[in-house]
PQR file of N, CA, C, O and H, with PARSE charges and radii, in Angstrom:
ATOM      1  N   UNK A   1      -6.266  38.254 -37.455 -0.4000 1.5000
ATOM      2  CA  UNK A   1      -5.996  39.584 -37.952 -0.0000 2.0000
ATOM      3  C   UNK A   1      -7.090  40.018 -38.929  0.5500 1.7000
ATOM      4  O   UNK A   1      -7.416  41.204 -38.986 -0.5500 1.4000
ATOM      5  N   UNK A   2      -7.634  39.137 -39.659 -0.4000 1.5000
ATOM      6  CA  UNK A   2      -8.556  39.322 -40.719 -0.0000 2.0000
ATOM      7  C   UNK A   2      -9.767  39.884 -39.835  0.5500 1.7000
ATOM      8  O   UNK A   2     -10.429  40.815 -40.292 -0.5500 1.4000
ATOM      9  H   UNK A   2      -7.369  38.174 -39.613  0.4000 1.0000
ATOM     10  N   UNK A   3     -10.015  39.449 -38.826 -0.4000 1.5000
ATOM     11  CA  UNK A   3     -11.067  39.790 -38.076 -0.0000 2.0000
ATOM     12  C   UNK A   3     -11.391  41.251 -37.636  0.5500 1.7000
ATOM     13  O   UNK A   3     -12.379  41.983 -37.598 -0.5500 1.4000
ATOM     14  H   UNK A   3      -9.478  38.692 -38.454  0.4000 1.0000
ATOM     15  N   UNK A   4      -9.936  41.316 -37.290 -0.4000 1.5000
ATOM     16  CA  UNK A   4      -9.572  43.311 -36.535 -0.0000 2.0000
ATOM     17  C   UNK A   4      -9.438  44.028 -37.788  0.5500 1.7000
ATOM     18  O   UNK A   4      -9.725  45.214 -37.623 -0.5500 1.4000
ATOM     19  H   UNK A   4      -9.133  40.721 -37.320  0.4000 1.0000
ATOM     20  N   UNK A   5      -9.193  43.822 -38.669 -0.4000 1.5000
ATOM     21  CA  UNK A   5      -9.406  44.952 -40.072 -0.0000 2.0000
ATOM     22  C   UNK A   5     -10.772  44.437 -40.401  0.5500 1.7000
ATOM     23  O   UNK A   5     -11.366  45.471 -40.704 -0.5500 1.4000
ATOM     24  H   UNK A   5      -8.959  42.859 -38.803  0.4000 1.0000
ATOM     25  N   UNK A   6     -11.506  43.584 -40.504 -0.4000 1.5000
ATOM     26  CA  UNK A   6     -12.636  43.931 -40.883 -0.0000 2.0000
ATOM     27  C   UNK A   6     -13.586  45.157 -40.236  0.5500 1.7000
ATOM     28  O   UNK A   6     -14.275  46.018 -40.782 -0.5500 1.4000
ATOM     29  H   UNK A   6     -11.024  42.743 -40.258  0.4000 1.0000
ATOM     30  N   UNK A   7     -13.235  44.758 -38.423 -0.4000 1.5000
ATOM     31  CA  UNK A   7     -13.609  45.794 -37.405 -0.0000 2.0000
ATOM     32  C   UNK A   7     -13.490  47.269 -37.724  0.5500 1.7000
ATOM     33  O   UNK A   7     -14.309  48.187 -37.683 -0.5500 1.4000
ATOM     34  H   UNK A   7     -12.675  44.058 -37.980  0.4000 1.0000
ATOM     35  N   UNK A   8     -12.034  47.199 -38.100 -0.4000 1.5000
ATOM     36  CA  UNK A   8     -11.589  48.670 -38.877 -0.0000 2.0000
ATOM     37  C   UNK A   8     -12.374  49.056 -39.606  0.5500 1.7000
ATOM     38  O   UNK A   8     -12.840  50.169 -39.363 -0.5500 1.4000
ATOM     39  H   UNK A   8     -11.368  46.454 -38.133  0.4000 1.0000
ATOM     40  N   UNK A   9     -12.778  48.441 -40.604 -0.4000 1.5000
ATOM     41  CA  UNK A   9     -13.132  48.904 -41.835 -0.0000 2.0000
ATOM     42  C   UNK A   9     -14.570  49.463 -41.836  0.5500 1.7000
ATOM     43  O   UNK A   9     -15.006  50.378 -42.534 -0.5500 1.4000
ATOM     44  H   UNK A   9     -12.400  47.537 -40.801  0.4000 1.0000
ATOM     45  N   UNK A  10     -15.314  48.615 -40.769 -0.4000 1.5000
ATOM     46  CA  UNK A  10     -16.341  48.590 -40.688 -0.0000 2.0000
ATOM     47  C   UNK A  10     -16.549  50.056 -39.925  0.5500 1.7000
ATOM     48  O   UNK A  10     -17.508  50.739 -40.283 -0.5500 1.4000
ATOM     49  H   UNK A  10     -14.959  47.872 -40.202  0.4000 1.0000
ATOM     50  N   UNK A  11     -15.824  50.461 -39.067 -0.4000 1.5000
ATOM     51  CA  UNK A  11     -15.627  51.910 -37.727 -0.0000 2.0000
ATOM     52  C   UNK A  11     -15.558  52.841 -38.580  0.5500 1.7000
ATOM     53  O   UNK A  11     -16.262  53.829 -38.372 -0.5500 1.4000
ATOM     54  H   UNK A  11     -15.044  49.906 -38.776  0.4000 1.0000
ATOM     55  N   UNK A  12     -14.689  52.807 -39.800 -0.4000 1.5000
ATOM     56  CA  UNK A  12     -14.093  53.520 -41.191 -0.0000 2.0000
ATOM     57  C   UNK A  12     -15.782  53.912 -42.008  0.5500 1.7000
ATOM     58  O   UNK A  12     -16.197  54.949 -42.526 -0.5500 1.4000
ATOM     59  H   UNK A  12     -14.117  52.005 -39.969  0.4000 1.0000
ATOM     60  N   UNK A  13     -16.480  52.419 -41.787 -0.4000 1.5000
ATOM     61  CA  UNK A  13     -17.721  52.944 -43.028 -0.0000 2.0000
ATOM     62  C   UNK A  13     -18.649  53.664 -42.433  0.5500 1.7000
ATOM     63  O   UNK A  13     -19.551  54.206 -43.072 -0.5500 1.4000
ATOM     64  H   UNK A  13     -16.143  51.576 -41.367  0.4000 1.0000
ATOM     65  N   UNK A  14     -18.479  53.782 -40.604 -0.4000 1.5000
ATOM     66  CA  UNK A  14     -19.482  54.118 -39.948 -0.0000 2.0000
ATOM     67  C   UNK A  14     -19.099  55.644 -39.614  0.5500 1.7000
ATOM     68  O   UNK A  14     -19.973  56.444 -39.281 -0.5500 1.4000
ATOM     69  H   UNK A  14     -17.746  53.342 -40.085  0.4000 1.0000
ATOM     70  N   UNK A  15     -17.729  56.007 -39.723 -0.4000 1.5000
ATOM     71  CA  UNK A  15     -17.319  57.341 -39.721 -0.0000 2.0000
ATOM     72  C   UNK A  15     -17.983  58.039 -40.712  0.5500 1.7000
ATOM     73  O   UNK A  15     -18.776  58.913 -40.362 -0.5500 1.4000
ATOM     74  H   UNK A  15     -17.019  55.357 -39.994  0.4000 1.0000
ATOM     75  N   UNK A  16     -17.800  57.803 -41.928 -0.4000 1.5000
ATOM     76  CA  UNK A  16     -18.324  57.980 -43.421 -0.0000 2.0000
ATOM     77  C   UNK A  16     -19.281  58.430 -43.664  0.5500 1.7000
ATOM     78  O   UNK A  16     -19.535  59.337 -44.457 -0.5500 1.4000
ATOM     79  H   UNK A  16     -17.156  57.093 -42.213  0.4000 1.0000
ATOM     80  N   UNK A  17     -20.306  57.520 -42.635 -0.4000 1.5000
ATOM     81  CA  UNK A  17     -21.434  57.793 -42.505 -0.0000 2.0000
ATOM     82  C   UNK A  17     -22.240  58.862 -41.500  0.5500 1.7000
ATOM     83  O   UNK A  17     -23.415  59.227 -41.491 -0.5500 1.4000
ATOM     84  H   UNK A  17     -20.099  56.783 -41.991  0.4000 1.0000
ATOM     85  N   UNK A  18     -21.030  59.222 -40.610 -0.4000 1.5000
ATOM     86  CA  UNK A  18     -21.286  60.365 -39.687 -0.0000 2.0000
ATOM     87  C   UNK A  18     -21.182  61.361 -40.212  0.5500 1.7000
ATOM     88  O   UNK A  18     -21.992  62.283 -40.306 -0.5500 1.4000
ATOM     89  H   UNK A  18     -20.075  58.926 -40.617  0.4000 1.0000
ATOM     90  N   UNK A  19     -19.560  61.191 -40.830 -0.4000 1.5000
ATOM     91  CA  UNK A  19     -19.355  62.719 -41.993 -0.0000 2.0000
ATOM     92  C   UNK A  19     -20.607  63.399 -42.834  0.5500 1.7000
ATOM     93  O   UNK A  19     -21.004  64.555 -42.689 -0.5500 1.4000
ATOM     94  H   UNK A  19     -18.902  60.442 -40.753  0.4000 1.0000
ATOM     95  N   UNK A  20     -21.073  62.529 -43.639 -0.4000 1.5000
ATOM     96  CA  UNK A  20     -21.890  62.812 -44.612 -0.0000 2.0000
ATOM     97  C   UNK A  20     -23.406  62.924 -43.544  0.5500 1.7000
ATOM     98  O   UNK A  20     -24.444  63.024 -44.200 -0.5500 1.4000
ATOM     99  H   UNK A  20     -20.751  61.590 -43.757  0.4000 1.0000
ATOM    100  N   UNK A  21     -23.536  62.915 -42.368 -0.4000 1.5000
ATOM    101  CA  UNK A  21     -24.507  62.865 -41.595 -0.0000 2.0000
ATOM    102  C   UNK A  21     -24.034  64.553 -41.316  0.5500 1.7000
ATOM    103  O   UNK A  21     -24.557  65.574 -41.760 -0.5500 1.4000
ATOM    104  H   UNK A  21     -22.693  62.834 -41.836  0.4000 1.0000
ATOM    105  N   UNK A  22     -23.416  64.468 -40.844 -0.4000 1.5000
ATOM    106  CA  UNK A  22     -22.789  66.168 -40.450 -0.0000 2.0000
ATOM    107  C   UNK A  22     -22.603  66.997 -41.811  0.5500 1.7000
ATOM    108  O   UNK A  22     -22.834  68.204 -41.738 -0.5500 1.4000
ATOM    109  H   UNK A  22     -22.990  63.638 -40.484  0.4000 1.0000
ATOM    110  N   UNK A  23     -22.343  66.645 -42.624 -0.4000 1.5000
ATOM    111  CA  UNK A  23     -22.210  67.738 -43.664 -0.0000 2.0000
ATOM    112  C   UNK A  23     -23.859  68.014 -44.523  0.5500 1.7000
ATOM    113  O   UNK A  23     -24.012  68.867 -45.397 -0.5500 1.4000
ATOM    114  H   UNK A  23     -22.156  65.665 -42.683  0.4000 1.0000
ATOM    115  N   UNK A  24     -24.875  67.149 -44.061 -0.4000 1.5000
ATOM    116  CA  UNK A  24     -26.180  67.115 -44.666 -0.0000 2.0000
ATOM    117  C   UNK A  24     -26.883  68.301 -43.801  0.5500 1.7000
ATOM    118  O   UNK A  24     -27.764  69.023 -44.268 -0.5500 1.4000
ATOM    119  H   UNK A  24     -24.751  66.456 -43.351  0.4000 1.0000
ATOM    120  N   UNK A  25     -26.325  68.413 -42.347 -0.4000 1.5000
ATOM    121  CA  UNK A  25     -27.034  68.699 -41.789 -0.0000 2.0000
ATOM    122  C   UNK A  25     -26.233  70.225 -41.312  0.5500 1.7000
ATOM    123  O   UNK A  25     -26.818  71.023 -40.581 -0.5500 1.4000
ATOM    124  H   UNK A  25     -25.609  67.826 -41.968  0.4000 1.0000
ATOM    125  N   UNK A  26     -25.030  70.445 -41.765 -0.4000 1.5000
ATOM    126  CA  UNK A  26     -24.447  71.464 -41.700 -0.0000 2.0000
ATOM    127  C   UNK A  26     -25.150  72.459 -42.967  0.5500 1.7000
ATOM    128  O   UNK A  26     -25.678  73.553 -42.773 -0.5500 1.4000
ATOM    129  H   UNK A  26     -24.555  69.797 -42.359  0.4000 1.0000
ATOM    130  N   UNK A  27     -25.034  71.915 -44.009 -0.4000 1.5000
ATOM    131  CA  UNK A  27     -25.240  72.469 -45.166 -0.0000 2.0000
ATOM    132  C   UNK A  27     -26.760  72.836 -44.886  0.5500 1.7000
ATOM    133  O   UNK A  27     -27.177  73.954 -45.191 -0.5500 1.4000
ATOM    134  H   UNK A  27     -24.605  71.026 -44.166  0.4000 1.0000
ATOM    135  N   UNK A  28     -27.476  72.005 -44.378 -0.4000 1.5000
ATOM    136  CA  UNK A  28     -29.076  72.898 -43.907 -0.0000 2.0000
ATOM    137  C   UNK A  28     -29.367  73.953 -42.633  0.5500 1.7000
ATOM    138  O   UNK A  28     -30.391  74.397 -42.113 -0.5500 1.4000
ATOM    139  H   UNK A  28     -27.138  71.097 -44.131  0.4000 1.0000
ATOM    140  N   UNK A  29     -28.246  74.084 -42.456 -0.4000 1.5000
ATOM    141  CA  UNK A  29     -28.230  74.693 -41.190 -0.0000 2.0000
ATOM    142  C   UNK A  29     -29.021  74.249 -40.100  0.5500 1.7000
ATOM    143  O   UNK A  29     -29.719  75.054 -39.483 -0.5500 1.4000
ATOM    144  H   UNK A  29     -27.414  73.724 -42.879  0.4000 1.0000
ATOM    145  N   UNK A  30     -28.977  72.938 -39.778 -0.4000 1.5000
ATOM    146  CA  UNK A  30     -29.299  72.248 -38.989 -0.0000 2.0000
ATOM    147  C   UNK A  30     -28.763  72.250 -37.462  0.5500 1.7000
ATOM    148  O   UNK A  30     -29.373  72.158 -36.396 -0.5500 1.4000
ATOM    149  H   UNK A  30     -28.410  72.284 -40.279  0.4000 1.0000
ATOM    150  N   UNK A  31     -26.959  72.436 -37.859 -0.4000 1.5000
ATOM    151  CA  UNK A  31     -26.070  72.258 -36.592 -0.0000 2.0000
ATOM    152  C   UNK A  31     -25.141  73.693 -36.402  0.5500 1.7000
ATOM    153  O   UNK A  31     -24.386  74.092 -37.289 -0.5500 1.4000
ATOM    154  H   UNK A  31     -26.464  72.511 -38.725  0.4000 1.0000
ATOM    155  N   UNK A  32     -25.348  74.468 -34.958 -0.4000 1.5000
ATOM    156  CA  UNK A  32     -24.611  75.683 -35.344 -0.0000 2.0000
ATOM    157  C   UNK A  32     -23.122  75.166 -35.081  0.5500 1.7000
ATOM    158  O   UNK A  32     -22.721  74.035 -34.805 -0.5500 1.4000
ATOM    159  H   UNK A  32     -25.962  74.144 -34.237  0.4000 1.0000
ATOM    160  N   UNK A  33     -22.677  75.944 -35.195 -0.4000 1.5000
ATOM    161  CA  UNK A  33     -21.134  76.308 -35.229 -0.0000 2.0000
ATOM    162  C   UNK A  33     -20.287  74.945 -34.146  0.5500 1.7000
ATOM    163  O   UNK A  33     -19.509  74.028 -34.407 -0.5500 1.4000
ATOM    164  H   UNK A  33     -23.002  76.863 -35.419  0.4000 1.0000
ATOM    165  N   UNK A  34     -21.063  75.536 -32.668 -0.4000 1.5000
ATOM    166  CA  UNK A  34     -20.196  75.185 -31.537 -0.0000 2.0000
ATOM    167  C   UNK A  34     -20.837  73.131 -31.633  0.5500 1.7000
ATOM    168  O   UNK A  34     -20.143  72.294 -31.055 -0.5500 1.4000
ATOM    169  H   UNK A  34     -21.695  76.282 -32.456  0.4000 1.0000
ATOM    170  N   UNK A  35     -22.062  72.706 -32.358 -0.4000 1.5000
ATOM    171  CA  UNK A  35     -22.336  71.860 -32.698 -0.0000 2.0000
ATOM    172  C   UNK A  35     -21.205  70.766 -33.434  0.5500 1.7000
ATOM    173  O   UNK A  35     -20.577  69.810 -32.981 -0.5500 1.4000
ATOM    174  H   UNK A  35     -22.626  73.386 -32.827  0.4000 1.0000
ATOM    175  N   UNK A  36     -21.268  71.334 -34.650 -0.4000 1.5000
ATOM    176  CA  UNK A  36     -20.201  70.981 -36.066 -0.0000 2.0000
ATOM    177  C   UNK A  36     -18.994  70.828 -35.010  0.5500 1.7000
ATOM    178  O   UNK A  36     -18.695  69.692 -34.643 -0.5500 1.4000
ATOM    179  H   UNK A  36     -21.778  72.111 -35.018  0.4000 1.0000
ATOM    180  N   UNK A  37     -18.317  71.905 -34.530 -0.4000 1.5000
ATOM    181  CA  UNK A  37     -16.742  71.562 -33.624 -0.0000 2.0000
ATOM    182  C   UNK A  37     -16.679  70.580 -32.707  0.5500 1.7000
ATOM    183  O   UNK A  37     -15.613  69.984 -32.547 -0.5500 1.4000
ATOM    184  H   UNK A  37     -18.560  72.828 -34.828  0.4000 1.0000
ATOM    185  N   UNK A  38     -17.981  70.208 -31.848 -0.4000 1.5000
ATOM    186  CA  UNK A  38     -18.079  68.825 -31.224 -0.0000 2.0000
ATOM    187  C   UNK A  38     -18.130  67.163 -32.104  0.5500 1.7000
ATOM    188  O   UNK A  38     -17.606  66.063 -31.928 -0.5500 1.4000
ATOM    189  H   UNK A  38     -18.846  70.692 -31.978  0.4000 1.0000
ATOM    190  N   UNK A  39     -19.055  67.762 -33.070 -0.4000 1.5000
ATOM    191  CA  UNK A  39     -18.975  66.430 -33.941 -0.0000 2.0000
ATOM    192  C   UNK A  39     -17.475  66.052 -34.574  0.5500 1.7000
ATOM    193  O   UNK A  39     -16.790  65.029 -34.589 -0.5500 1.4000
ATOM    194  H   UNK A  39     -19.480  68.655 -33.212  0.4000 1.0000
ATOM    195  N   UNK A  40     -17.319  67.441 -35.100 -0.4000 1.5000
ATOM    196  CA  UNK A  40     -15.782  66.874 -35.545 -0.0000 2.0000
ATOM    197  C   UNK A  40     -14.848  66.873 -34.636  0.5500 1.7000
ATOM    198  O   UNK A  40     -13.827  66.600 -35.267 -0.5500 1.4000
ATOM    199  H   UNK A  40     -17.875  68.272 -35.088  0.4000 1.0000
ATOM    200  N   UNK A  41     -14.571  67.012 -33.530 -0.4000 1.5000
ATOM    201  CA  UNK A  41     -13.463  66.492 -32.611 -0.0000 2.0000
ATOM    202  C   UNK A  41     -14.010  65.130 -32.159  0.5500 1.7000
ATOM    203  O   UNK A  41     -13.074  64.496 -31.670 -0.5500 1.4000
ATOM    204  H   UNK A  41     -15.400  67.234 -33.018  0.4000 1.0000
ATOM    205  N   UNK A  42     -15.290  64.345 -32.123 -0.4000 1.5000
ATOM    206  CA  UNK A  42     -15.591  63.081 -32.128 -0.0000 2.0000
ATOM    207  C   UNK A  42     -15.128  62.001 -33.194  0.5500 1.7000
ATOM    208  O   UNK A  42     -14.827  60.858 -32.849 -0.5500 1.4000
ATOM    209  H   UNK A  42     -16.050  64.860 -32.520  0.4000 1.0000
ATOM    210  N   UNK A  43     -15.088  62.451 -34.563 -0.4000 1.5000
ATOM    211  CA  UNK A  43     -14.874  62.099 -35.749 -0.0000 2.0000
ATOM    212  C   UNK A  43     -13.563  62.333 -35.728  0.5500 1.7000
ATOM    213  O   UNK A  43     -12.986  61.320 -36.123 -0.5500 1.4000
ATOM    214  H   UNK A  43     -15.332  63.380 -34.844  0.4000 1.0000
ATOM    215  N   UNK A  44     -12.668  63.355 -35.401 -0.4000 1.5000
ATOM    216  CA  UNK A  44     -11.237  63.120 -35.360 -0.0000 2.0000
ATOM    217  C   UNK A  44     -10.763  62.451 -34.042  0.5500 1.7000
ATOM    218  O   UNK A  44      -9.571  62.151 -34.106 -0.5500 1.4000
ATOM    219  H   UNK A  44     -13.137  64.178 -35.080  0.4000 1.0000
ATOM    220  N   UNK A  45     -11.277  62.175 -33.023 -0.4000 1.5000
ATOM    221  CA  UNK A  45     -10.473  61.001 -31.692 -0.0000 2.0000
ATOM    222  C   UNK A  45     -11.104  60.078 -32.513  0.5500 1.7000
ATOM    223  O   UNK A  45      -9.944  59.752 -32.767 -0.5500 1.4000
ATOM    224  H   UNK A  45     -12.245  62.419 -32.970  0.4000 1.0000
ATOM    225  N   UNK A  46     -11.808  59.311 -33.198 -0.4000 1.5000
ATOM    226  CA  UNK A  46     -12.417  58.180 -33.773 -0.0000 2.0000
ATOM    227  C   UNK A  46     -11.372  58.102 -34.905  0.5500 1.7000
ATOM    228  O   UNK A  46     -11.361  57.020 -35.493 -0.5500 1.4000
ATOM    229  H   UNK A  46     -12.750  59.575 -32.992  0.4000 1.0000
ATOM    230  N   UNK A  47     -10.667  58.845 -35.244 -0.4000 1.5000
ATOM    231  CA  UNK A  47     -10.321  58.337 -36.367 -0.0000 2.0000
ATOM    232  C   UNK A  47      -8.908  58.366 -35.974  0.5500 1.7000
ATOM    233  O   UNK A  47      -8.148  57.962 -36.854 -0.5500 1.4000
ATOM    234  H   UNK A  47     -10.675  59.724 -34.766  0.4000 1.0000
ATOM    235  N   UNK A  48      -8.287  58.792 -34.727 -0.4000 1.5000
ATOM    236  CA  UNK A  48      -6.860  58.738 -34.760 -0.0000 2.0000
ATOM    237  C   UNK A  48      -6.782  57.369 -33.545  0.5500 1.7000
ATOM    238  O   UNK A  48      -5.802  56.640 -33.397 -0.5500 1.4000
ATOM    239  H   UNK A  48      -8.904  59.121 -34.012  0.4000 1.0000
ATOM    240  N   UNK A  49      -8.108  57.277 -32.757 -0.4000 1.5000
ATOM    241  CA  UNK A  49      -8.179  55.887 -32.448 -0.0000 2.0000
ATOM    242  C   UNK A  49      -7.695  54.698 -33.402  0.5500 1.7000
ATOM    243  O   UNK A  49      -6.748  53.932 -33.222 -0.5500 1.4000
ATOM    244  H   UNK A  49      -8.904  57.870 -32.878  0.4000 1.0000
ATOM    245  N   UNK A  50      -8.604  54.751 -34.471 -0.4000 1.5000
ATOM    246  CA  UNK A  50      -8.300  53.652 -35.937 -0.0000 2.0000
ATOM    247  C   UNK A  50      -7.144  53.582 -36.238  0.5500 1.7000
ATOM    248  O   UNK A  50      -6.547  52.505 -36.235 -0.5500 1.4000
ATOM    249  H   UNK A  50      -9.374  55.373 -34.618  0.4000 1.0000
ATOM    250  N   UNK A  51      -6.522  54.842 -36.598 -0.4000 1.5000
ATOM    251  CA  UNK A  51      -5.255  55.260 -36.963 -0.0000 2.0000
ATOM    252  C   UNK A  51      -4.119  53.833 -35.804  0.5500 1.7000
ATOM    253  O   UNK A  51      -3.530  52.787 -36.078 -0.5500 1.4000
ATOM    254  H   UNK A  51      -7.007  55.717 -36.600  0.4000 1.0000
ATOM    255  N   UNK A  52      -4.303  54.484 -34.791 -0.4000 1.5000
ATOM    256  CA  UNK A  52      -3.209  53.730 -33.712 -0.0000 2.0000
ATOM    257  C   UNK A  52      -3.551  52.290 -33.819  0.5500 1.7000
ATOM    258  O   UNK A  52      -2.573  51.544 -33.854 -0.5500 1.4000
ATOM    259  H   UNK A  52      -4.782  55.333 -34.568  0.4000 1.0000
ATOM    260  N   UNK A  53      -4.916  51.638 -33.890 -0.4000 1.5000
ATOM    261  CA  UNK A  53      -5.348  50.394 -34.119 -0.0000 2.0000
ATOM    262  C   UNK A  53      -4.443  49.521 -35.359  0.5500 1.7000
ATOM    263  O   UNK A  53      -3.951  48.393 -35.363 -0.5500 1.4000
ATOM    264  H   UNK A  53      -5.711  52.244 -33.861  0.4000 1.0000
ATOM    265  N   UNK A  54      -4.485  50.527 -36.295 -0.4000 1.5000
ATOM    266  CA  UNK A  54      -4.016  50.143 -37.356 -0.0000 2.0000
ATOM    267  C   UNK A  54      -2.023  49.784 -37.480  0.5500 1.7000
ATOM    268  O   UNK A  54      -1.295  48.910 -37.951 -0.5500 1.4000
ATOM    269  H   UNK A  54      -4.885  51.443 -36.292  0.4000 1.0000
ATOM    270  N   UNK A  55      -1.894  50.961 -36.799 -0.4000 1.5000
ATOM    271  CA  UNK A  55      -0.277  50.738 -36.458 -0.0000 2.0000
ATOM    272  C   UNK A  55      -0.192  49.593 -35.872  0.5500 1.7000
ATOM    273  O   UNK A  55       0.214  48.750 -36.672 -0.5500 1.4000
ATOM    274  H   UNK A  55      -2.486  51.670 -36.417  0.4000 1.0000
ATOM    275  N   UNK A  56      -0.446  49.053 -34.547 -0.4000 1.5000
ATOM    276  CA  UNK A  56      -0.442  48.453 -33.738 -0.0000 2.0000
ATOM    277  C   UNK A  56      -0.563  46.887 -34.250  0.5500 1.7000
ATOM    278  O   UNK A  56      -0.238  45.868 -33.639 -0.5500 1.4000
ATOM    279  H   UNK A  56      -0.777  49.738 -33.898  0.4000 1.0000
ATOM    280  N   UNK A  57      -1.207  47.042 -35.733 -0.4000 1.5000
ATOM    281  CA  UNK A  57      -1.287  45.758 -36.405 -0.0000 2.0000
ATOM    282  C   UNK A  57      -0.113  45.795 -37.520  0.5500 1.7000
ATOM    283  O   UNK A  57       0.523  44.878 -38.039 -0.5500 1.4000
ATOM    284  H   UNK A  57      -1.470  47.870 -36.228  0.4000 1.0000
ATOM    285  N   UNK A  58      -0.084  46.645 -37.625 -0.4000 1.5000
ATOM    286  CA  UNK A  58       1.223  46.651 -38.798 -0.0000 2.0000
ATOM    287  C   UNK A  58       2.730  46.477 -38.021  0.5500 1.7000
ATOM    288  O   UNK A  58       3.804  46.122 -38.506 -0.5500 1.4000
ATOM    289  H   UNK A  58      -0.601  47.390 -37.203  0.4000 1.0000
ATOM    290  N   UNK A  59       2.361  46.897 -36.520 -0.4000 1.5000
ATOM    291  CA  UNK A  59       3.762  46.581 -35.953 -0.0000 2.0000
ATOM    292  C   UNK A  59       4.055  44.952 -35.371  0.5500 1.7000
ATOM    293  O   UNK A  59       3.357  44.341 -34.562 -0.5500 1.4000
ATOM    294  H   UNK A  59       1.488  47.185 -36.126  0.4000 1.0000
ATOM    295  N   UNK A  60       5.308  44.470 -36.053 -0.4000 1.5000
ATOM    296  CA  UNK A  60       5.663  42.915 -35.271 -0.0000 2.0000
ATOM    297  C   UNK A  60       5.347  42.796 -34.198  0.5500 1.7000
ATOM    298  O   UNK A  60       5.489  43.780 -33.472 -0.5500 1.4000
ATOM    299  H   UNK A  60       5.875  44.966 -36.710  0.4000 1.0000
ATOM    300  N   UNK A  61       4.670  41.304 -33.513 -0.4000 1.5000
ATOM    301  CA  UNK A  61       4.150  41.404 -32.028 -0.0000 2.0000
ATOM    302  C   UNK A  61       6.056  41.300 -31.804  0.5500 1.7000
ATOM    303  O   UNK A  61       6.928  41.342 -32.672 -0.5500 1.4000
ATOM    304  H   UNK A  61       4.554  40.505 -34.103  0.4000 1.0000
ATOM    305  N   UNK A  62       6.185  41.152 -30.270 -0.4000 1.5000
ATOM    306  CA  UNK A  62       7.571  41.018 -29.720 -0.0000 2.0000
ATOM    307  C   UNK A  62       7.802  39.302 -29.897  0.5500 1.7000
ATOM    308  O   UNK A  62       8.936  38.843 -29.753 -0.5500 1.4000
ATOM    309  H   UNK A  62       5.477  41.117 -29.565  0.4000 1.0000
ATOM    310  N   UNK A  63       6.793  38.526 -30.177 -0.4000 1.5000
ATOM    311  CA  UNK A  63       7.254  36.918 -30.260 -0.0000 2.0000
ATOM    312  C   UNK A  63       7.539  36.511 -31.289  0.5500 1.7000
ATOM    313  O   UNK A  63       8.079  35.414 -31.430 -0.5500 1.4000
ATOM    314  H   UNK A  63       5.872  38.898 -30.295  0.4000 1.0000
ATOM    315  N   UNK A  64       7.106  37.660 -32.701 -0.4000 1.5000
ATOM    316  CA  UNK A  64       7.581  37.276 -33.945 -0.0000 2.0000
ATOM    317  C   UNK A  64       8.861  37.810 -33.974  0.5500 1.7000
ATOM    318  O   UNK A  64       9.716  37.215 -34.631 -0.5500 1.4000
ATOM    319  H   UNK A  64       6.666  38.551 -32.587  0.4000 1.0000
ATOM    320  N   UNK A  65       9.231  39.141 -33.195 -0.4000 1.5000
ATOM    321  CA  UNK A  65      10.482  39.477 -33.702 -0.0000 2.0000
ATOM    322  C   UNK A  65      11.863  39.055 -33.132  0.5500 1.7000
ATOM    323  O   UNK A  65      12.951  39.453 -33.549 -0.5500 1.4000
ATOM    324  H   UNK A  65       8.537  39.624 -32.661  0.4000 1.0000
ATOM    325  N   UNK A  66      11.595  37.974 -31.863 -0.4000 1.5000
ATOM    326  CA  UNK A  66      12.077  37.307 -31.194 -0.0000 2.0000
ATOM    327  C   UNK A  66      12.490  35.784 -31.884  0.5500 1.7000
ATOM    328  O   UNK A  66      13.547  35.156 -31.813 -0.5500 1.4000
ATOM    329  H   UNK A  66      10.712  37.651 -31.524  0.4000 1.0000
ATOM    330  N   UNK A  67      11.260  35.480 -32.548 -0.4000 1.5000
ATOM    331  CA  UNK A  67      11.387  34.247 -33.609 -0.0000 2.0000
ATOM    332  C   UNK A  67      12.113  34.424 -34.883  0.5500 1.7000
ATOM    333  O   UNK A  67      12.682  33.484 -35.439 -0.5500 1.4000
ATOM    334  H   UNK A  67      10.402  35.990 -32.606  0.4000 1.0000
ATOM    335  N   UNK A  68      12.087  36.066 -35.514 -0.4000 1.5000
ATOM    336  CA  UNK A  68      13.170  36.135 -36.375 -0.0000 2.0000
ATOM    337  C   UNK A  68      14.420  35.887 -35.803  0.5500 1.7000
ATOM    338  O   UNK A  68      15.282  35.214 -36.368 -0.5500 1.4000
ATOM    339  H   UNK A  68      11.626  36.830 -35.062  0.4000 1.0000
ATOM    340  N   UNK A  69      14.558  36.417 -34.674 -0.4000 1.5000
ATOM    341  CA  UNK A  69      16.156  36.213 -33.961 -0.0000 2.0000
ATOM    342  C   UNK A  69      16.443  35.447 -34.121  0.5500 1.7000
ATOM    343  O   UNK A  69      17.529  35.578 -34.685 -0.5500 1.4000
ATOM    344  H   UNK A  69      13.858  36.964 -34.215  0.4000 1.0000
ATOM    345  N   UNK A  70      16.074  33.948 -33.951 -0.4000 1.5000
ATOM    346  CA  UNK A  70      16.246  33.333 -33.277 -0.0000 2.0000
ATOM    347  C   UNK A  70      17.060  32.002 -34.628  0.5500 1.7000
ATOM    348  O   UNK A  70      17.490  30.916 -34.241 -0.5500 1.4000
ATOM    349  H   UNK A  70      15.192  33.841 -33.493  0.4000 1.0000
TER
END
C-alpha cells in the first residue's frame, strides 16, 4: 500500500506542476481560451482518476471484510 500512495502522491506533485505550468502560461497569454479548457479537463479526469484510486484504497478489500466476519 505504501507503494500506491507514494504513486499518488507523486501524479498529485506532477499535477501541481501542470497547474502552475498552465497558469504561467495563461497569465502570458500564451494559451487561448479553447487551449486552457483542454488542459483543464485533462487536469480534472487526472485528478478524479486519483480521487477513485484513492477510495479504492481506503475501501476494505472483500478478504479483509470476510476475515472480520469470521
Amino acid at each position: 500500500m505504501k507503494y500506491q500512495l507514494n504513486q499518488l502522491s507523486d501524479s498529485l506533485e506532477d499535477l501541481l506542476h501542470q497547474a502552475e505550468f498552465m497558469a504561467n502560461h495563461a497569465m502570458n497569454n500564451h494559451l487561448n481560451p479553447e487551449q486552457i479548457e483542454n488542459e483543464f479537463d485533462i487536469l480534472t479526469a487526472q485528478i478524479w482518476d486519483i480521487q477513485e484510486q484513492v477510495k479504492a484504497l481506503n475501501e476494505p478489500s472483500q478478504d479483509n471484510q470476510k476475515a472480520g466476519e469470521i
